[in-house]
N, C-alpha and C positions, 0 to 999 in steps of 0.2 A: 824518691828523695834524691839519690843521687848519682848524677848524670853522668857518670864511670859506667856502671850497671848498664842504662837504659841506652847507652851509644850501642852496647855490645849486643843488648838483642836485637837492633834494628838488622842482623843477620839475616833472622828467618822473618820473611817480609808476606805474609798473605796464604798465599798457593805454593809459587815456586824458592827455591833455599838454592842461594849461590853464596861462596863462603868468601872472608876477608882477601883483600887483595891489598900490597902493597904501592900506592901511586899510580894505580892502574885502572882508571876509570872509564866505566862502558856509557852507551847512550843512553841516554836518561831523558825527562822530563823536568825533574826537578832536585838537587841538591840541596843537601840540608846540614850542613860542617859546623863542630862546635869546635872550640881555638883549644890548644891544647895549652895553654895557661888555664882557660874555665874547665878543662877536664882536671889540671893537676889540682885546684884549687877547691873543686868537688871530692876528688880523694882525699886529700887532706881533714873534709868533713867526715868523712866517709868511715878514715881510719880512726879518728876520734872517738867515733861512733863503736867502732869493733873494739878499741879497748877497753872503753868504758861498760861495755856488754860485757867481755872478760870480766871486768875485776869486778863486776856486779852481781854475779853469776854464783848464786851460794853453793858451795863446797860442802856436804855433807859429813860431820864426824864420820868417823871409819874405827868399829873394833873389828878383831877378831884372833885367830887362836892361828899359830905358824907354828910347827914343828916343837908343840907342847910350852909354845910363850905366848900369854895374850897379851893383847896392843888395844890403844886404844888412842887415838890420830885425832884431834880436836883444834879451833882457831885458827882454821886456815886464812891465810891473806896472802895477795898478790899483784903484783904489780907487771907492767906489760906494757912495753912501746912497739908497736911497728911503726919501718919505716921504706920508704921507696916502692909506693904502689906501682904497680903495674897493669897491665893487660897486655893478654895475647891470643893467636889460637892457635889450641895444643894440636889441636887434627880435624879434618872436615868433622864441622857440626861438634866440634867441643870447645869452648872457651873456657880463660883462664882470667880472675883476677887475684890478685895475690899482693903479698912483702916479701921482699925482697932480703930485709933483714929484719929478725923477730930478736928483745932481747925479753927476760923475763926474771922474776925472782920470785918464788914463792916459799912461804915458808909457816909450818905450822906445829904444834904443841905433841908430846907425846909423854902415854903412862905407858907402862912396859913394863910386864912382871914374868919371872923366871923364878928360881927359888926366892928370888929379892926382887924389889921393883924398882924404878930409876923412872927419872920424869927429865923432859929437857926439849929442846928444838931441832926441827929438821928444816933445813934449805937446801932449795934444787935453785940453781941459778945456772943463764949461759955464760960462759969466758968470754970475757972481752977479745974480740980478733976472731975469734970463732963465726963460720958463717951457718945460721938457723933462719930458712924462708916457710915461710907457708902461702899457698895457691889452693883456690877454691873453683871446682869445675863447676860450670854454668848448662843447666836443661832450659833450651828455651825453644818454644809452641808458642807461633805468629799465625794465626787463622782469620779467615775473615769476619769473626764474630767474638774471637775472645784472645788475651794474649796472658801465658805462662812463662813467668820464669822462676826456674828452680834451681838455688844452691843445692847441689846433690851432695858435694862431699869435700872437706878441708883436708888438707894435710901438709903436716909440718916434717919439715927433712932437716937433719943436722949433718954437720963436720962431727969427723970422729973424734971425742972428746970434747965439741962444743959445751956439753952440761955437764955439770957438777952439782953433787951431793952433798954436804956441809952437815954434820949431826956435833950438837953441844949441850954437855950432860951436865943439867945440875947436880950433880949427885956427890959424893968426895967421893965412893967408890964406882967406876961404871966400866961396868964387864961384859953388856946384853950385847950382843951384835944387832943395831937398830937399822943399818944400809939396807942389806938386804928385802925384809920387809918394807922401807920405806922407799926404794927402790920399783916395788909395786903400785904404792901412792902417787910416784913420778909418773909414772906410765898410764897413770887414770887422768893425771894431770893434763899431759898429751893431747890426751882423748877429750876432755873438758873442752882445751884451748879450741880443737878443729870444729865440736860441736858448736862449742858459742858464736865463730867465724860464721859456722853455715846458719846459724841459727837466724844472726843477727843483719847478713844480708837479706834472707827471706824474709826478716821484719819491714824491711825497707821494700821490695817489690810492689806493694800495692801502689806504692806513691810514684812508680818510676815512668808509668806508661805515659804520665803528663808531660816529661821533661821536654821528651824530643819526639814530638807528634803533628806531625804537619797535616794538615788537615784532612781528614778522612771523610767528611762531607761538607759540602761547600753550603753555605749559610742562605743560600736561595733557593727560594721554594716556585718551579718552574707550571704553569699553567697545568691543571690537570692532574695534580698532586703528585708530577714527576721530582725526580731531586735528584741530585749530583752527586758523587767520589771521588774520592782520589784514587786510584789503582798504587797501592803502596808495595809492589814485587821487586824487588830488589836485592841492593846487597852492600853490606860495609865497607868500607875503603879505607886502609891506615895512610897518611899522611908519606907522599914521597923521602921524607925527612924523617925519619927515624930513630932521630939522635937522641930522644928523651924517651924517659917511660909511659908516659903520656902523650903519643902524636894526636896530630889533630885528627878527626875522625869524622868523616861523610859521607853520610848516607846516599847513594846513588837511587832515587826512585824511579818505578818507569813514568810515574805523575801523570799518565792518560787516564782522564776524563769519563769518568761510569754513568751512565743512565739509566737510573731503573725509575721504571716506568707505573704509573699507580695499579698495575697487575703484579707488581713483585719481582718482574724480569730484570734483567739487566743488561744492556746493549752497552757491547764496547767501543772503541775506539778504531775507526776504518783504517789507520795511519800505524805506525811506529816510529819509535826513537830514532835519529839516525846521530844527531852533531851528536860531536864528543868534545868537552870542554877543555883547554890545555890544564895542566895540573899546576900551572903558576896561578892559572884565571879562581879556579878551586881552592889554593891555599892560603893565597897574598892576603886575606882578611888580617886586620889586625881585631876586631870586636871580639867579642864572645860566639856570636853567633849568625850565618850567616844563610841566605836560603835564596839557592840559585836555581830560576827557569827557563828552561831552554823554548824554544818555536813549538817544536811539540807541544810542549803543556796549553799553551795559547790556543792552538789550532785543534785540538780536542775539545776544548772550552766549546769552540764556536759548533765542532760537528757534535757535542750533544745536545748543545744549543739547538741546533738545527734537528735531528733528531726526533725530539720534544715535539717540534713543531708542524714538521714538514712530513708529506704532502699537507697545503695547505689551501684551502677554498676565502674567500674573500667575495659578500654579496652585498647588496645593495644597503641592507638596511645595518649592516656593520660600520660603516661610514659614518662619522661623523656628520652633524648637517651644515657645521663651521668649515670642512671639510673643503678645499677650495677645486676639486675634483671630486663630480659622485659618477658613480657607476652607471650611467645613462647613456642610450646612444646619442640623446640629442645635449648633452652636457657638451659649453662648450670647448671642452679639452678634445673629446674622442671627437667633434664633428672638425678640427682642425684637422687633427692628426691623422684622423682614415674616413673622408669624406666620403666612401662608401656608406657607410652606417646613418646617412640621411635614407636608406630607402627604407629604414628597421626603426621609422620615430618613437621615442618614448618608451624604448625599451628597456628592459632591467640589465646588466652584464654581469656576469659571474668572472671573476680570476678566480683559475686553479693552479698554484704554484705545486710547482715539484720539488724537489731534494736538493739542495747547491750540490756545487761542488766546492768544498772546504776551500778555504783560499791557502796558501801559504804564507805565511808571518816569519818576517826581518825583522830584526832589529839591530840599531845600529847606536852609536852616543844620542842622537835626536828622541830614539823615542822607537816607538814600533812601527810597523809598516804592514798593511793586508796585500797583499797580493793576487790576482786572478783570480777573486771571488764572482763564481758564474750560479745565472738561478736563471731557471726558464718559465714563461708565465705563459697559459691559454689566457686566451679572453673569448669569455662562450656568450653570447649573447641569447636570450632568454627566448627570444618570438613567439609570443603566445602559448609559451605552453611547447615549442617545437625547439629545443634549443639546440645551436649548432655553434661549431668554433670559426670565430672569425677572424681571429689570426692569434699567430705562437709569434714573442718576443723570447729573446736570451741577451740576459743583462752581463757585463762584461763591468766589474769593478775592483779598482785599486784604491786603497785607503790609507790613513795615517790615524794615528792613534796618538796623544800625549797623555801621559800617566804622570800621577803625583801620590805621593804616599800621606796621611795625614794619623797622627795620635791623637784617637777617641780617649782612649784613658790611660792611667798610668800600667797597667795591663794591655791594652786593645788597639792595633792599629790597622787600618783601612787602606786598600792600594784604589784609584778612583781613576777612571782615563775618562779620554773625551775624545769624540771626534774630531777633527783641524781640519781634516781635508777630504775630499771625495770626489774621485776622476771616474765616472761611470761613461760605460759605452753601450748602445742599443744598438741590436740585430734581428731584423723583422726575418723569419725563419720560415713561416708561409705565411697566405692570406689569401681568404674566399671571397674578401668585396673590394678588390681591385688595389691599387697602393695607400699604403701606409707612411708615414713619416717618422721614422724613428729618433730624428731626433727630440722629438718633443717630449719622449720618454724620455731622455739624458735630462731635461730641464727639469722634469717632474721628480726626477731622483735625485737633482740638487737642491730644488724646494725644500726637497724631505729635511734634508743637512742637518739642521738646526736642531730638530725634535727627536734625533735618532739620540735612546740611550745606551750608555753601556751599564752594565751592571758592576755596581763596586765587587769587591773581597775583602772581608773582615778577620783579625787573625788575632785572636786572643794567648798571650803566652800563658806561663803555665805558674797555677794559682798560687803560688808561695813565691812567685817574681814579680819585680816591675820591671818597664824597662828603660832604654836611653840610647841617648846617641840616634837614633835610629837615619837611616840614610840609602838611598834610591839609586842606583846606577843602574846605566844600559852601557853595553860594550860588546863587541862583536858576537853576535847572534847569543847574547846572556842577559839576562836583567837580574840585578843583584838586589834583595834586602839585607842592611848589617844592619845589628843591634848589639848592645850590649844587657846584662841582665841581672839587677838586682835583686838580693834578697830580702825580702819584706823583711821586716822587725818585730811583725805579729805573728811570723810562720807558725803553723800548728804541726809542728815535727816532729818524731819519735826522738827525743833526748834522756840520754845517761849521765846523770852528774861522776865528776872522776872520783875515787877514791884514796883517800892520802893516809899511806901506811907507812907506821913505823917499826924498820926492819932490827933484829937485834943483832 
């Protein structure tokens, strides 16, 4: 539920645990920054939430017998603001979120018998001016199958003298010393406030994994019943700016591309991260929320893309028959192009494609760019049954890409590109029936142009939000989504209504 929480365990990311850094952000795939307005403004819910748990939190009567006087403590109430959340990290692998300033007043009934008995109230309040914080350490277990986060433990610290005891006796004579004993009550009191604290963030954990979860498999289902990942290792980053208690906060992922395969394996990503984004390109959002990809992320895409598919075979009867090119020696595309293959008539031709080599991806304000995308093809000609290779081509292509982002719903939006442009070059590598013409392969790879798709990506936020604003940039080698993110009206939230006590 609230996205304080869920920024801070995107710490421990997967496998590897690299801890918060100040403005200091490593190479990544993909960024994922929420604005530190939407973090303060999540606190605010947050600490609502944690009072409203306090004052809700029944206080059990309390007898018992001190030093030959029994007691008996009943009608407790309480009231409780924090304020000035925070977060930080106390020491590798322990967070903190916390108030900064705690003020409190409780106050509850008392019988008390000695030779005589006396009835009357107790109040433990803190002094105005006095400082009283509490901070709650954070357990958090990021694996690649499940994720843990545990409030382990509250605790509140005061200024010396920050609380005070208050006892007023109905009695016309009252002689009992009631501090003391109720002094013990304060101290269970204490102990109440941190439990409830820890209590009442762990109520919220379940809901938190949604907040800020980039996508951890990609919504296409690849030939073969292979599928995609996100590789989420990484690590937190506080905002270069620091000047609130709430910086903005960004997830730095390694965002390369998983492929596991319909045996269960999973093949990585042949590349790594290299650009590193300047921390103005990182921060300067003004939205809520912000999710930036570098070339990496792109160029993973295409090598599990490729992956999936490659080594790849291509035979006669795979062809379409609309098909303006079929696999035949006497077809007449190949009898142009390598006039050898008139002495092999009415043969079937086999392509065996190999593995690319990933292209490299720019991007710049226009849009994205492929670079040096290379793929080598045999073409085996079939001969009765004798088949042999008649010549190896290596294709040589640079591309263009234009992306548009569109809103499926007030939840769900799609990023969609298209091809604009394609500059291929053909390189005849050998040949066993005399010359070839490669250009005619450049003209059959711009044919294709038209029909080539790319695959969308659909990115649903998270189910207690809609969203707005939403807006597309490319900027030196970064492609940015902003959104901003509202809160339904229907959300199904853990809510505490306040409690409104009248103190005497």
């Amino acid at each position: 539920m609230k996205m304080i929480i869920k920024a801070l365990f995107l710490l421990s990311l997967i496998l590897n645990v690299a801890f918060s850094q100040t403005g200091n952000y490593p190479a990544a795939g993909l960024y994922v920054g929420i604005s530190s307005t939407f973090l303060a403004n999540e606190g605010n819910a947050l600490t609502e939430y944690a009072e409203n748990k306090i004052e809700n939190t029944p206080f059990n009567d309390i007898s018992g017998n001190s030093g030959g006087v029994s007691y008996n403590f009943h009608g407790f109430k309480v009231a409780i603001t924090l304020d000035g959340i925070f977060y930080n990290e106390l020491n590798e692998g322990v967070f903190q979120i916390g108030w900064d300033t705690v003020s409190f007043n409780l106050q509850w009934n008392y019988h008390i018998c000695d030779h005589v008995c006396e009835d009357g109230t107790v109040t433990v309040f803190t002094q105005q001016g006095s400082t009283v914080s509490v901070a709650t350490n954070l357990d958090v277990v990021f694996n690649t199958t499940s994720t843990t986060i545990t409030a382990v433990s509250s605790e509140m610290t005061f200024d010396q003298g920050a609380v005070s005891l208050k006892v007023h006796c109905y009695n016309t004579i009252c002689i009992i010393p009631v501090s003391k004993i109720a002094n013990e009550v304060a101290s269970q009191f204490v102990t109440q406030v941190q439990n409830g604290i820890t209590n009442g963030i762990n109520e919220n954990t379940p809901t938190i994994e949604a907040l800020l979860n980039p996508i951890r498999q990609l919504p296409e289902q690849l030939p073969g019943g292979n599928s995609l990942w996100v590789n989420l290792e990484g690590q937190l980053v506080e905002s270069s700016d620091t000047s609130t208690y709430t910086p903005t906060l960004t997830a730095a992922f390694n965002g390369g591309i998983i492929l596991e395969n319909s045996d269960g394996n999973f093949i990585y990503p042949t590349q790594n991260p290299t650009f590193v984004p300047t921390a103005s390109q990182l921060e300067s959002f003004t939205s809520d929320y912000c999710i930036s990809a570098t070339g990496f992320f792109f160029e993973s895409v295409l090598d599990a893309g490729f992956a999936s598919v490659f080594p790849l075979t291509i035979t006669p009867s795979e062809v379409p028959a609309a098909s303006p090119v079929q696999l035949n020696t006497s077809d007449g595309f190949f009898s142009s192009v390598a006039p050898g293959l008139a002495s092999y008539p009415n043969q079937p031709i086999q392509v065996n494609l190999y593995s690319p080599v990933t292209p490299i991806v720019s991007m710049n304000s226009t849009g994205i760019a492929l670079l040096n995308f290379e793929l080598s093809a045999d073409f085996v000609v079939i001969n009765d049954g004798n088949p042999f290779t008649a010549f190896s081509t290596q294709f040589l292509i640079d591309a263009e890409l234009g992306s548009k982002i569109y809103t499926l719903s007030s939840t769900q939006f799609s990023l969609n590109s298209t091809l604009i442009s394609m500059y291929p070059n053909a390189t005849i590598l050998s040949s066993t029936i005399g010359s070839v013409d490669p250009s005619g392969f450049v003209q059959l790879m711009q044919m294709f142009q038209a029909v080539i798709k790319i695959p969308s990506f659909a990115y649903t936020v998270p189910s207690t939000y809609s969203l707005s604003n939403l807006n597309l940039s490319f900027n030196n080698q970064l492609m940015q989504i902003t959104l901003d993110l509202i809160k339904q009206s229907n959300e199904k939230e853990l809510k505490i209504s306040k409690n409104i006590f009248h103190f005497n």
